[in-house]
C-alpha positions in Angstrom: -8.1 17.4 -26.2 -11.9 16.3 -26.5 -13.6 17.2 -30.1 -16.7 19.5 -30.0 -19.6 17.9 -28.0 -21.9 19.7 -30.8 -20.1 20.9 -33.9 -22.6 23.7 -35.6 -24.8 22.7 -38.6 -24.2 24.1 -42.2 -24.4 27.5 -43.4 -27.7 27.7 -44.6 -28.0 28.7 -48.9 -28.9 32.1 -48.1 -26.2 33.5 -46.1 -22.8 33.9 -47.8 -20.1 32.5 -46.1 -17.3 34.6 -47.2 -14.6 31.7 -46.7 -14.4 27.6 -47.6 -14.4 26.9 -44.2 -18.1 27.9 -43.4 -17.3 30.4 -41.3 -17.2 34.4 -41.7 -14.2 36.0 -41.9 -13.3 39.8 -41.8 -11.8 42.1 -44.1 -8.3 41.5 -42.9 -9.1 37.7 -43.3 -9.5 37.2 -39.5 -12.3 34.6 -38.4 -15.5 36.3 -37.4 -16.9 34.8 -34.9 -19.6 36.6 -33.8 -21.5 36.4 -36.9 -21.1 32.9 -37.1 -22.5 32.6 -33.6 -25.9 35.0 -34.7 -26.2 32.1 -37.7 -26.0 29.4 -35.1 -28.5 30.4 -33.0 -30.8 31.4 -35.6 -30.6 28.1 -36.6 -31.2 27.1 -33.1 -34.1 29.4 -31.6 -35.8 30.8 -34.7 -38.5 32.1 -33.5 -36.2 34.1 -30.8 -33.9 35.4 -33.4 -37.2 36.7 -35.6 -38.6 38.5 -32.5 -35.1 40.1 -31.6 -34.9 40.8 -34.9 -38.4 42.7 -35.0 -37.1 44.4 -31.4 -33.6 46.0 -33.1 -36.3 47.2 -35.8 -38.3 49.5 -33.6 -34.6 51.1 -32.7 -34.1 52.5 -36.4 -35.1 56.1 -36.7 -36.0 54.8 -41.1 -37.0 51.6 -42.4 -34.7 52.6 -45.5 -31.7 50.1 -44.3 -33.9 47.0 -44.2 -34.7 45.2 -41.0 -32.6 41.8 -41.7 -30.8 40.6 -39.1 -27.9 38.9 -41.1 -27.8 42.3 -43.7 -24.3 43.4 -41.9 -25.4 47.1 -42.4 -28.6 46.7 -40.7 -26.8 45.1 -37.7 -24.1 48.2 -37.9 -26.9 51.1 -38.3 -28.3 49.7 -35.0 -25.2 49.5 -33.0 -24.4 52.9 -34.3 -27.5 54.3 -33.7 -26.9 52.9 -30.0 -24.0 54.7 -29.7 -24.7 58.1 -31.0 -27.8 58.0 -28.6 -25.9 58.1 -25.5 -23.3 60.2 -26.9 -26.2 62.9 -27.7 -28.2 62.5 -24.4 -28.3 61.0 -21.0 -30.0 57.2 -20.1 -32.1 57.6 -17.4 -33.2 53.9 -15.7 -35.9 53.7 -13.2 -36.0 50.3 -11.2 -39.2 50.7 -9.2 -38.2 48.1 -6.6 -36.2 48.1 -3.3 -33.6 46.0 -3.4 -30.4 47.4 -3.5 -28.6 44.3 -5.1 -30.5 44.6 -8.5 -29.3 48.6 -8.3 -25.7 47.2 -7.7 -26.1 45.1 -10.6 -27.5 47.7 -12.6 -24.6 50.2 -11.9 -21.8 47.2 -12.7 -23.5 46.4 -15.9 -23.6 50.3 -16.7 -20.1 51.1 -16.1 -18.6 47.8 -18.0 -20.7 49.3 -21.2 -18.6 52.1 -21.1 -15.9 50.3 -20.5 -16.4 48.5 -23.6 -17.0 51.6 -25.7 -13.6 51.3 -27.4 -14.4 47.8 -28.1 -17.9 48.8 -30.0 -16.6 51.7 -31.5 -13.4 49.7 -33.4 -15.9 46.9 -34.3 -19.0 48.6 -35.7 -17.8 49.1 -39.4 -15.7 46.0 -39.9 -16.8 43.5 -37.4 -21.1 44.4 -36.8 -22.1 41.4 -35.2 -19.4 41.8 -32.9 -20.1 45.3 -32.3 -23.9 44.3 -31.5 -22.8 41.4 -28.9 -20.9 43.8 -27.0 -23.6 46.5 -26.8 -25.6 43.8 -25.4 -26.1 45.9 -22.4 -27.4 49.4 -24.4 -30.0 47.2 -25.4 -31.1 45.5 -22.1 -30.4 48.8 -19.5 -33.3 51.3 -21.2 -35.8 48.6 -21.0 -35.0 47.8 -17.1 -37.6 48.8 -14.7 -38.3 46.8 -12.1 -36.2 45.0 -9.6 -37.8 41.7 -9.1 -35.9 38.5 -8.0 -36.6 37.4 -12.0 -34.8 40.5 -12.6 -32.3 39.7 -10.3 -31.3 36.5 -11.4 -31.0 37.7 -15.3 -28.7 40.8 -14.6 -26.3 38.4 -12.5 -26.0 36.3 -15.9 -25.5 39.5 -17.6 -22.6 39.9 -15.7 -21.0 36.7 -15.6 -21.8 37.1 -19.6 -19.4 39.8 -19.4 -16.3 38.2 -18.0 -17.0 35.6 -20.3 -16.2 37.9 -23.0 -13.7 39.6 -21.8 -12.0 36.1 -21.5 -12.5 35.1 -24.8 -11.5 38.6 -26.4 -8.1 38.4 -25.2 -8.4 35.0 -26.5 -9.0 36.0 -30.0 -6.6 38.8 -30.1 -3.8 36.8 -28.8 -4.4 33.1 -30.7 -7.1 33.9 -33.7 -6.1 37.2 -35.1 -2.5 36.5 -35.6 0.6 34.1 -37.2 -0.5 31.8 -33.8 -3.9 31.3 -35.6 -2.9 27.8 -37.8 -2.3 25.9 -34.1 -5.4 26.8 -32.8 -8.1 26.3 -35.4 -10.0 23.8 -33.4 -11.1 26.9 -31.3 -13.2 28.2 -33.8 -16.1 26.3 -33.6 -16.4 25.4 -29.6 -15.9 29.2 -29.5 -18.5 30.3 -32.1 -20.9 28.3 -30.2 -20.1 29.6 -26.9 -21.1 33.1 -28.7 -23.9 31.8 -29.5 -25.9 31.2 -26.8 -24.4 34.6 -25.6 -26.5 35.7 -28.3 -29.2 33.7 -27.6 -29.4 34.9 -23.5 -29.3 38.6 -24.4 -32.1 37.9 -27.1 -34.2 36.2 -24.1 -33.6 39.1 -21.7 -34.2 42.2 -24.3 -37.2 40.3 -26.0 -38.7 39.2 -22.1 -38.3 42.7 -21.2 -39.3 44.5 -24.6 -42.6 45.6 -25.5 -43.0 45.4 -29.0 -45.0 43.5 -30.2 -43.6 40.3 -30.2 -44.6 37.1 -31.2 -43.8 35.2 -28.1 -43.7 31.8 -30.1 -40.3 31.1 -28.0 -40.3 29.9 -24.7 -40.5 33.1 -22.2 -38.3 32.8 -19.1 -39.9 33.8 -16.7 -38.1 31.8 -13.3 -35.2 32.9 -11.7 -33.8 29.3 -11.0 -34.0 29.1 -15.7 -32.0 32.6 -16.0 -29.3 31.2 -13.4 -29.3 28.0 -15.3 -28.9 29.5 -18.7 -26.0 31.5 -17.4 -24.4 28.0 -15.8 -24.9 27.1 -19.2 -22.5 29.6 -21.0 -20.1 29.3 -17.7 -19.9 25.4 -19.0 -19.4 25.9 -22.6 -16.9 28.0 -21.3 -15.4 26.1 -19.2 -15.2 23.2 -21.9 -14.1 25.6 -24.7 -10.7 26.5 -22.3 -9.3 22.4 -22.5 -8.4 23.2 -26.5 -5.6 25.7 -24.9 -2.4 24.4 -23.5 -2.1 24.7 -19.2 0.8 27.7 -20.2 -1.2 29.8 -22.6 -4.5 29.6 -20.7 -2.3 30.8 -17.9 -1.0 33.5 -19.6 -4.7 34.3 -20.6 -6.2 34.4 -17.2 -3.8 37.2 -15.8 -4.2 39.2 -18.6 -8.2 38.1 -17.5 -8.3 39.0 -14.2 -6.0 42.3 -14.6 -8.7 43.1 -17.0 -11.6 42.7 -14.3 -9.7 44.2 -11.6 -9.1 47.4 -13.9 -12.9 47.2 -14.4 -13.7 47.0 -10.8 -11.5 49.5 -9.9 -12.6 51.7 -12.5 -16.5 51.1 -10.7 -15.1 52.1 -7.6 -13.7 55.0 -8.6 -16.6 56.1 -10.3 -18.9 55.7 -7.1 -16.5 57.5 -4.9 -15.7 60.1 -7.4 -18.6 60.9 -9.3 -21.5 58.9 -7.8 -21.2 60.2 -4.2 -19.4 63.6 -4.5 -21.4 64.8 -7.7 -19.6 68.1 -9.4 -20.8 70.1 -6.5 -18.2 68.4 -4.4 -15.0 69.5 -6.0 -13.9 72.0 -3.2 -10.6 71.4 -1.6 -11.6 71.5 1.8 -14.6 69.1 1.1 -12.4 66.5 0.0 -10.1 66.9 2.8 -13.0 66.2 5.1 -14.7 63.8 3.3 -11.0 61.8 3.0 -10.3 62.3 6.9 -14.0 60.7 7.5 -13.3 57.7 5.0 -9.8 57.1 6.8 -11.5 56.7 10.0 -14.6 54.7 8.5 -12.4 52.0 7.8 -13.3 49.3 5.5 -16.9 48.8 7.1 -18.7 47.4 4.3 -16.9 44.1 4.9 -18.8 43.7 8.4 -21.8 43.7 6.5 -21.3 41.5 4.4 -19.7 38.3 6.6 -23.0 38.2 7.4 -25.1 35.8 4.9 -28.0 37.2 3.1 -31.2 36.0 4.6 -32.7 33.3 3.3 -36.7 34.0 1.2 -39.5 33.7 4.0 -37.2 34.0 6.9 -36.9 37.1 9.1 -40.9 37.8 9.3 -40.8 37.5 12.7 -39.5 41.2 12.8 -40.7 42.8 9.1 -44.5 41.8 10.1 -44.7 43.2 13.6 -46.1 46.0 13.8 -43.7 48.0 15.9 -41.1 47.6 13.1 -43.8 48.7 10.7 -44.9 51.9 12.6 -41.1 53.0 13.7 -40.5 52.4 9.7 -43.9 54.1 8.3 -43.5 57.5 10.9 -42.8 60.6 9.8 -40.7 61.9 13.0 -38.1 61.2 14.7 -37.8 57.7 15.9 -35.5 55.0 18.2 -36.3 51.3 17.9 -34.2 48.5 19.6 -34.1 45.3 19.1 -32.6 43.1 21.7 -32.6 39.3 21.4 -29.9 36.8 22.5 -27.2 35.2 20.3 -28.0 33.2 17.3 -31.5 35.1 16.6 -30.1 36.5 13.3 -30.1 39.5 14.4 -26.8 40.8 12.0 -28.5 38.8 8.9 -31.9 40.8 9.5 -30.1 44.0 9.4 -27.9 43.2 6.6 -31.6 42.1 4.4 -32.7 45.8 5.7 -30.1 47.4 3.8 -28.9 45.4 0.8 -32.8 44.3 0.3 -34.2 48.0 0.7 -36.9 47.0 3.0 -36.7 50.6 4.6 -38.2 52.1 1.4 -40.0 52.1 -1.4 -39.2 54.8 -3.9 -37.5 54.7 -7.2 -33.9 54.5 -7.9 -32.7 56.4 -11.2 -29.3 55.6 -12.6 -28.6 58.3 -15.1 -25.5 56.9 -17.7 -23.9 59.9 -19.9 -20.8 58.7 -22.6 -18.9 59.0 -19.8 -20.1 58.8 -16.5 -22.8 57.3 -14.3 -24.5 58.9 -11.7 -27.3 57.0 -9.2 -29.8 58.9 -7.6 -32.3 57.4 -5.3 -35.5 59.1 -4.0 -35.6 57.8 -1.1 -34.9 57.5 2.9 -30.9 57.6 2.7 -30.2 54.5 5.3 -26.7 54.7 7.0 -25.5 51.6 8.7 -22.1 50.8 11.3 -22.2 46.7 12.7 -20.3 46.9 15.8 -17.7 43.8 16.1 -15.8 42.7 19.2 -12.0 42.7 17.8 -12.3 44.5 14.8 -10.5 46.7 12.8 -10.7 50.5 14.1 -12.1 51.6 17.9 -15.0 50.4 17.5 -16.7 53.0 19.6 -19.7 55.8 19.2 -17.3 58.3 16.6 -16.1 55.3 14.6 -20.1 54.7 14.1 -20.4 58.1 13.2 -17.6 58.9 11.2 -19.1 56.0 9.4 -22.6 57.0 9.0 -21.5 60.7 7.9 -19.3 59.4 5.5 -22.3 57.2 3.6 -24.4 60.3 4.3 -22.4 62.9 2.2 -21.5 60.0 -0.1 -25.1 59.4 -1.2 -25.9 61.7 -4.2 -29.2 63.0 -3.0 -27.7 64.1 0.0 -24.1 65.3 -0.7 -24.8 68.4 -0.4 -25.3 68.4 3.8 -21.6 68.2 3.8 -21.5 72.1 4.1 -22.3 70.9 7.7 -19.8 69.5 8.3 -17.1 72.3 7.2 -16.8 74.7 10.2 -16.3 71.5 12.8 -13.6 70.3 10.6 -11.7 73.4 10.0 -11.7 73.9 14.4 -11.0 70.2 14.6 -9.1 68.7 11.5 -8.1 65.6 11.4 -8.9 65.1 15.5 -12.5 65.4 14.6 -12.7 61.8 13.6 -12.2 61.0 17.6 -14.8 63.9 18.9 -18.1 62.0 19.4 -19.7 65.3 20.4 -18.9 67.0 17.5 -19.4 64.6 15.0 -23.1 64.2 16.6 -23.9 67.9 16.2 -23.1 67.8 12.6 -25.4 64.5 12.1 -28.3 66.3 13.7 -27.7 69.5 12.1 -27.3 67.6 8.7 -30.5 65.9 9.3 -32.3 69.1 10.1 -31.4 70.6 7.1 -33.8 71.7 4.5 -34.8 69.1 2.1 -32.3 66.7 3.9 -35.0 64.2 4.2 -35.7 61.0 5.8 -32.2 59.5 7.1 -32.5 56.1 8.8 -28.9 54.9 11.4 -28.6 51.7 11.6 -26.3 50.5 14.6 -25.6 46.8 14.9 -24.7 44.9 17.8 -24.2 48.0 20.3 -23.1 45.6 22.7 -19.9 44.7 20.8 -19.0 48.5 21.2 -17.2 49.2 23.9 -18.8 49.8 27.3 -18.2 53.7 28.2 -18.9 55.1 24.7 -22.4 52.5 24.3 -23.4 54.5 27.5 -22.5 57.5 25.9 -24.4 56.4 22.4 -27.6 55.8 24.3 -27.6 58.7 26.8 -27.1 60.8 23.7 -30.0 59.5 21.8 -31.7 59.7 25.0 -31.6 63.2 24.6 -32.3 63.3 21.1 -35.8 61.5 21.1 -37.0 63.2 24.1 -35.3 66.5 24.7 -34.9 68.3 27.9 -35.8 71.7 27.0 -37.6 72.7 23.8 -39.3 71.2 21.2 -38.1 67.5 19.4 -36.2 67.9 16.6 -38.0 68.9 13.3 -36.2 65.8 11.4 -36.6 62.8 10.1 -33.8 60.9 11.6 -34.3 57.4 12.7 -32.2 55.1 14.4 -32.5 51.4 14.6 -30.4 49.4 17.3 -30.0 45.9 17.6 -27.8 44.0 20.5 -27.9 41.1 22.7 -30.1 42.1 25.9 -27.3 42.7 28.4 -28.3 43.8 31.9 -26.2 47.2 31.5 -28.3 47.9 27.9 -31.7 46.8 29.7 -30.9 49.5 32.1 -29.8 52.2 30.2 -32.5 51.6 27.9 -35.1 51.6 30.7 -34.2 54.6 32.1 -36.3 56.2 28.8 -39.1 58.2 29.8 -42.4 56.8 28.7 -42.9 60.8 26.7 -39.8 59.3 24.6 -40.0 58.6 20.6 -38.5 54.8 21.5 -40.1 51.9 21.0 -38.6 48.6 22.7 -38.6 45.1 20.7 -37.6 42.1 22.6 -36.5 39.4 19.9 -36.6 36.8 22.4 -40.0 37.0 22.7 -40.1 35.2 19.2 -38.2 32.5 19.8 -41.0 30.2 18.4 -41.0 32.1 14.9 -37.4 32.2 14.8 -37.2 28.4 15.4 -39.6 27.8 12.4 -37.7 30.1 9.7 -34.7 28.2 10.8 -36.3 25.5 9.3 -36.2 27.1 6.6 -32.5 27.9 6.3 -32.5 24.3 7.0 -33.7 23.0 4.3 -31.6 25.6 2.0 -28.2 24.5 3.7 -29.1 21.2 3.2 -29.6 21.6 -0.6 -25.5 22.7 -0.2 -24.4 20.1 1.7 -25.6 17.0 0.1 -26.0 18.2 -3.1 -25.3 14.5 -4.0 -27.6 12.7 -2.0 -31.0 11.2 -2.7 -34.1 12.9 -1.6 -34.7 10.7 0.8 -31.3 11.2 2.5 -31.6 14.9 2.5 -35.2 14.7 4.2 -33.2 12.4 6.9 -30.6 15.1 7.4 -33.3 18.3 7.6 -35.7 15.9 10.1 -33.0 15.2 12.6 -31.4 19.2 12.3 -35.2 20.1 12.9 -35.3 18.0 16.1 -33.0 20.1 18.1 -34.9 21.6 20.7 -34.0 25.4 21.2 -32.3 25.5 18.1 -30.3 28.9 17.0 -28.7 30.1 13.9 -25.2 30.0 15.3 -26.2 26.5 16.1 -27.2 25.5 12.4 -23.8 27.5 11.9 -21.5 25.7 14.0 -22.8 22.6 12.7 -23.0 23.1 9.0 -19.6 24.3 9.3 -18.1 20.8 10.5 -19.6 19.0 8.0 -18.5 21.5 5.3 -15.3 21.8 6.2 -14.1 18.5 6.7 -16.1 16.7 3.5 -13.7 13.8 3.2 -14.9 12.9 6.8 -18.6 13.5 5.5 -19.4 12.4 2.3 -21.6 9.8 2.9 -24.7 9.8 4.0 -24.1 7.4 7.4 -21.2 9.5 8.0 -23.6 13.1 8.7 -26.0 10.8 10.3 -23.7 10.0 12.8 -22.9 13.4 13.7 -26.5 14.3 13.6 -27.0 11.5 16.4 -23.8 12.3 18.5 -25.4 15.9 18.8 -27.4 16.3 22.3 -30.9 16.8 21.5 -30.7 20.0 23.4 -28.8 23.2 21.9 -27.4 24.2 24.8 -25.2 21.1 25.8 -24.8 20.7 21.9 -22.7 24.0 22.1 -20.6 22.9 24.4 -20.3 19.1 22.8 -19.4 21.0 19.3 -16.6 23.2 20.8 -15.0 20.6 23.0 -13.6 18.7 20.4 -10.8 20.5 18.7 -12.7 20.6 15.3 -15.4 22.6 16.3 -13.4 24.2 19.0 -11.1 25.2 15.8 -13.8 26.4 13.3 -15.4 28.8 16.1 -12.1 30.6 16.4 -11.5 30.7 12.4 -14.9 32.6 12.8 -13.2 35.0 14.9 -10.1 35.3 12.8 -12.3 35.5 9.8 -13.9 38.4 11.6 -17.1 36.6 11.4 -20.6 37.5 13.8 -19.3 35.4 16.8 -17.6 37.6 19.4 -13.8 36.6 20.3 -14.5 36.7 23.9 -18.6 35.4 24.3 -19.2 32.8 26.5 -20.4 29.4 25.5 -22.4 28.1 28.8 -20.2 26.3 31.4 -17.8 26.0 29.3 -16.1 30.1 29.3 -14.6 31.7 26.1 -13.0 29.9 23.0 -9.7 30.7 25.0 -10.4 29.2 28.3 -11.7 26.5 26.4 -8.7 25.8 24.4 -6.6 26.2 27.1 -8.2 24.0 29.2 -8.0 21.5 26.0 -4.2 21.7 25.7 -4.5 23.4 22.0 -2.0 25.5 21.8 -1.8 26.7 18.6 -5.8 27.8 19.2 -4.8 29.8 22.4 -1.9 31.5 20.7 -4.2 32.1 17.6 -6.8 33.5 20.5 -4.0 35.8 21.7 -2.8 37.0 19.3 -6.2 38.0 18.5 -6.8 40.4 22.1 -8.6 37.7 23.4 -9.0 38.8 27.6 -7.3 36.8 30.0 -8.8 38.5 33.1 -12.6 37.2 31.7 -14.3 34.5 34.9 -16.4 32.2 33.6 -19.6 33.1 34.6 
């Protein structure tokens, strides 16, 4: 085992070590390790530590307790008074931003503080400091407002903070706090300073964000890239700190770990399906048959979502600066947009930055955090969302969309209530309502329609995966809906945005609009230069990936020749990326990408087909597929058919029985 890179210095004179050792012990004579860490850093960063310090002084309700950080009853007056707070009222935080992953992050953060409420509350009066590093989140949630990409960044080392502790808690209960404690002394230290800079992150983050006066004579973070690296940081010392425990015990350790997490996870889970989305006014029987009935048929469609990868920053413009997107997003009324462009535009990724970024509003988002529960409400549009996908799970027709959508709508908190709409349909129908299209239609519009219901914005990607008769059906129906055949439009607010490839059958139905209709058209295609130059973009972010290890010089090389593709598309870059990443023993040098760079035709077209007749890239197309990934099982690359006339006219039979057993058609021509 390799000694401490960094053993920590002396105790200074004025702190009393309470053992020979150096290090602070509890009353039970276990090793305290938390407030050896708060000496550590102090000794470290002490112009942090004072301005933390002067930040837990502003929390006391009397200056009779003394404001000293290393007084053990200051530190336990604090965390009490933390706790007793949130027993007595409610939190409310208010992040004033869009973006629904720092909300996410929020909510996670919230529930594992009261998850560790039994931790705090056994700590505060024998082991304070402890107590205070796991209430690390009371301090940092009431001074959250704003969900920038700073933000971001520092709540995502919050949370890997969290497992980190976790970790190392059932680390100490198992090896330090009993007769197992002699064999592993040489924990102590590593361990105290991994605590330490614990410390020292939640200090930056509740000083960064606090406004009392503070000195600010420490360095201020104020870069994503530095909160991501201080959290790397801890993950390292982590990391390191695990080699002092035999391969069997750290075994041991990391199921206990992981069942730990999971209970936490599942714990967040329930809490958003249970309390989050059916709030108290949802406890009726016959709601929570029908809001069960709509989940079963929903499916797991988050995941369809989320194959997609998150946009990279300055990329997608061409669509979130034209100003049809801006006036179907800014109208007041009842609005269709569709977006058609072909494959490879990033079409699924724009959609997916549209919902997870909250780029369809800009309202507040309040998370509310009681001793027990946490509840989200969001002032907002309430955006729904179904991504069609050839192959996938479910029918993957118009009422699977809108079983999906109805489910999201009655899930979200500010609109729960509209699920009084959906009551008499379900009694007639039951359980058969989940196949009625129809039905399921009237009680969206009737929901939407609804008093104080709202704006409520459908998103439905890649309507050409669904299947043929029931797309008709979807757009004939909206069709009706944005420009009505007798009366008056609908008095709500509900917007739909479609996105698809531009197939003939879509271009008709879709022309057939009247010109009176609430539709506005937006043909992708028609950016194909923009597109082109934010795949530059993504370029240069992939390449940071994939030759992580090279010089500057070699990754410029890489980036110029990816960049001299004529024509070039995401699924391209994709297809491409994806040999080199999976196969790095064939592409870890430089000269060895260089060559496939050059072997690629300089057109994208014929470097499709190159790419997917070798059985490599023939191979990583269809794990696309299997991984239920944004490439369609039977689209057609060029001259060259589907992945299964492809493969069979290759000879690979384990790809064409992979393919089959997939439902790949064997009636499709090539066209």
């Amino acid at each position: 085992m390799m000694p401490p890179d960094e053993p920590p210095p002396a105790l200074a004179p004025s702190v009393q070590p309470s053992s020979s050792e150096g290090i602070y012990s509890t009353p039970s004579g276990n090793v305290d390790l938390w407030a050896e860490a708060y000496k550590l850093v102090t000794d470290r960063e002490p112009e942090l530590m004072a301005d933390y310090n002067t930040h837990l002084a502003t929390l006391q309700e009397s200056a009779t307790t003394g404001g000293d950080l290393f007084t053990p009853q200051f530190v336990q007056g604090i965390v009490q008074q933390l706790f007793e707070a949130r027993e007595k009222k409610q939190w409310r935080v208010t992040l004033m931003g869009k973006d629904i992953r720092i909300r996410e992050q929020a909510e996670g953060l919230a529930k594992f503080l009261l998850w560790s409420d039994p931790i705090v509350k056994n700590a505060v009066s024998t082991q304070p400091y402890a107590a205070l590093a796991w209430s690390g989140i009371s301090l940092l949630l009431p001074l959250l407002t704003s969900s920038t990409t700073q933000n971001e960044a520092m709540l995502e080392g919050f949370n890997l903070i969290g497992h980190v502790q976790v970790y190392w808690r059932i680390c100490e209960i198992t090896y330090l706090g009993t007769e197992r404690r002699t064999a592993y002394q040489e924990l102590i230290e590593p361990i105290a300073k991994l605590y330490s800079y614990i410390i020292e992150y939640q200090a930056h983050a509740i000083c960064h964000l606090s406004s009392a006066q503070l000195s600010r004579a420490w360095r201020n973070i104020t870069d994503e890239n530095k909160w991501a690296g201080k959290a790397r940081e801890i993950d390292e010392l982590s990391k390191r700190s695990r080699e002092y425990i035999s391969p069997l015990n750290e075994n041991e350790i990391r199921e206990r770990w992981n069942a730990q997490l999971k209970e936490i996870q599942t714990s967040h889970q329930i809490e958003r399906d249970m309390v989050q989305t059916m709030k108290e006014g949802i406890q009726d029987e016959k709601e929570r048959r029908l809001f069960e009935d709509l989940a079963r048929a929903a499916g797991t469609y988050e995941r369809y979502k989320n194959i997609n990868p998150r946009r990279v920053h300055g990329t997608c413009k061409w669509f979130l600066e034209d100003k049809r997107f801006c006036r179907w997003r800014d109208s007041t009324s009842s609005h269709l947009l569709w977006l058609s462009a072909g494959p490879g535009r990033g079409k699924s990724v724009l959609t997916r930055s549209l919902i997870d970024e909250g780029l369809l509003t800009t309202n507040p988002t309040t998370t509310t955090i009681t001793s027990s529960r946490i509840v989200t409400s969001v002032t907002t549009s309430t955006v729904c969302y179904f991504f069609f996908k050839d192959g996938g799970d479910g029918r993957m027709d118009g009422a699977h969309a809108l079983c999906t959508i109805l489910h999201q709508l009655f899930k979200n908190p500010s609109t729960s209530r509209l699920i009084e709409h959906a009551l008499p349909k379900h009694k007639e129908n039951s359980k058969t309502l989940a196949e009625k299209f129809s039905e399921l239609w009237r009680i969206l519009v009737d929901s939407a329609s609804s008093p104080g219901a709202g704006e409520i914005v459908c998103i439905l990607d890649a309507l050409d995966e669904c299947k043929e008769d029931s797309r008709r059906e979807i757009i004939e129906t909206l069709k009706d809906f944005c420009c009505p055949r007798d009366g008056p439009p609908s008095p709500s607010r509900l917007k739909f945005l479609i996105t698809s490839r531009p197939y003939d059958d879509l271009e008709w139905a879709f022309g057939k609009y009247p010109t009176t209709a609430a539709y506005w058209r937006f043909d992708g295609d028609e950016k194909s230069d923009q597109i082109s130059q934010e795949i530059d973009l993504v370029i240069d972010a992939r390449v940071q990936d994939i030759a992580a290890g090279f010089t500057d010089d070699g990754k410029r090389q890489i980036s110029e020749r990816l960049k001299s593709t004529k024509n070039r598309t995401y699924l391209w870059l994709h297809l491409t990326f994806d040999i080199i990443q999976n196969t790095p023993s064939r592409y870890s040098k430089l000269s060895d990408i260089q060559k496939l760079l050059s072997d690629l035709p300089s057109e994208v077209s014929d470097a499709y087909e190159k790419i997917l007749t070798s059985y490599l890239g023939l191979k990583l197309v269809v794990e696309d597929i299997l991984r239920e990934d944004s490439i369609g099982i039977d689209l057609q690359w060029g001259t060259q058919g589907t992945a299964l006339q492809i493969a069979s006219g290759g000879g690979y039979k384990e790809i064409v029985q992979m393919l089959l057993d997939k439902g790949a058609d064997v009636n499709i021509n090539r066209e």
